[in-house]
C-alpha positions in Angstrom: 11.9 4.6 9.7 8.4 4.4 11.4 7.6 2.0 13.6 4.1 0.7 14.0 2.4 -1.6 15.9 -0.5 -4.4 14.8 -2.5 -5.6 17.5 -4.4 -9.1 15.9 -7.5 -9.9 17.5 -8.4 -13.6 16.3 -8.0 -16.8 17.6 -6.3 -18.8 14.8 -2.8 -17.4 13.3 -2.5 -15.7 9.8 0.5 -15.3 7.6 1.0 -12.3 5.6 2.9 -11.0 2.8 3.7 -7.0 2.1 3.6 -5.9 -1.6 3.6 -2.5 -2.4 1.8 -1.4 -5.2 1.3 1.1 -8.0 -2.4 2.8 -7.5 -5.1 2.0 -9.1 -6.6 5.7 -10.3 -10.0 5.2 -11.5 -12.4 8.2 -12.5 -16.0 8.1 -10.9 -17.1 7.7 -15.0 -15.7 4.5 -14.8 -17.8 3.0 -12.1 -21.1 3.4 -13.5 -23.0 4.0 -16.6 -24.5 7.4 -16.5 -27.1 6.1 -18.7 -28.3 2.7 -16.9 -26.7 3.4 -13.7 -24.9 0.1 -14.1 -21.6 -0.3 -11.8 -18.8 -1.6 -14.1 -16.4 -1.3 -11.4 -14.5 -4.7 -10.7 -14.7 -6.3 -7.3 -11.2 -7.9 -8.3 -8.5 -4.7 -9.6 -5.1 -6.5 -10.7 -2.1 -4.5 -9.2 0.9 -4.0 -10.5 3.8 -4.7 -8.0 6.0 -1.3 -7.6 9.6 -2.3 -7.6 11.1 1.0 -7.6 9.1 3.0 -4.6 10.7 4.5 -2.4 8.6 3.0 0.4 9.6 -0.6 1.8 8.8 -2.6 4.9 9.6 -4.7 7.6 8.7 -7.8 7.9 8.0 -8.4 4.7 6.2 -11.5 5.5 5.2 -13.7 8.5 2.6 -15.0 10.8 0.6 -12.7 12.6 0.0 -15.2 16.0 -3.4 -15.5 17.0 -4.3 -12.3 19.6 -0.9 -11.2 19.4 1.1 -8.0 18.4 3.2 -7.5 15.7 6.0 -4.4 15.5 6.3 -3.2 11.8 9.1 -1.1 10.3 8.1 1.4 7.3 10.8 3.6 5.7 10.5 6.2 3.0 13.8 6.3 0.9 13.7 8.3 -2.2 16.5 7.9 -4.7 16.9 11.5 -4.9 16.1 14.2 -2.8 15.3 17.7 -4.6 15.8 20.7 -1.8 14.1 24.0 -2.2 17.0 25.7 -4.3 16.4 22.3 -7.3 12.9 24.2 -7.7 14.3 27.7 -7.7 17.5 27.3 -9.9 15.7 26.6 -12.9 
């Protein structure tokens, strides 16, 4: 687990919601025509919510309070861990 802190600097309160993600790989093709140097890249990419990484945190959700701090908890569990000899066995 790795803590991490989130210092807010505003003066109103905002909530938040965590989602974790699958990435979004787009080649530099994609974003603009070769030919008319048009961009074709979206300022709006829909994400796909990743329900089996191995990465969650803490809080998921909440209010960030208006100039406050906020302690975060982000953990790294795979479902399987391969050790040096799973490589060299094969």
């Amino acid at each position: 687990m790795s803590p991490f802190r989130n210092h807010f600097y505003s003066n109103v309160a905002l909530p938040f919601e965590w989602m974790v993600v699958k990435p979004h790989i787009m080649s530099a093709s994609c974003s603009a025509d070769a030919e008319t140097g048009e961009d074709h890249s979206s300022p709006s990419v829909s994400r796909t919510l990743d329900v089996e990484s191995p990465f969650s945190i803490e809080p998921q959700n909440g209010v960030l309070e208006a100039s406050g701090i906020a302690n975060f908890h982000l953990t790294f569990a795979p479902p399987e861990v391969l050790t040096q000899s799973s490589y060299t066995d094969s």
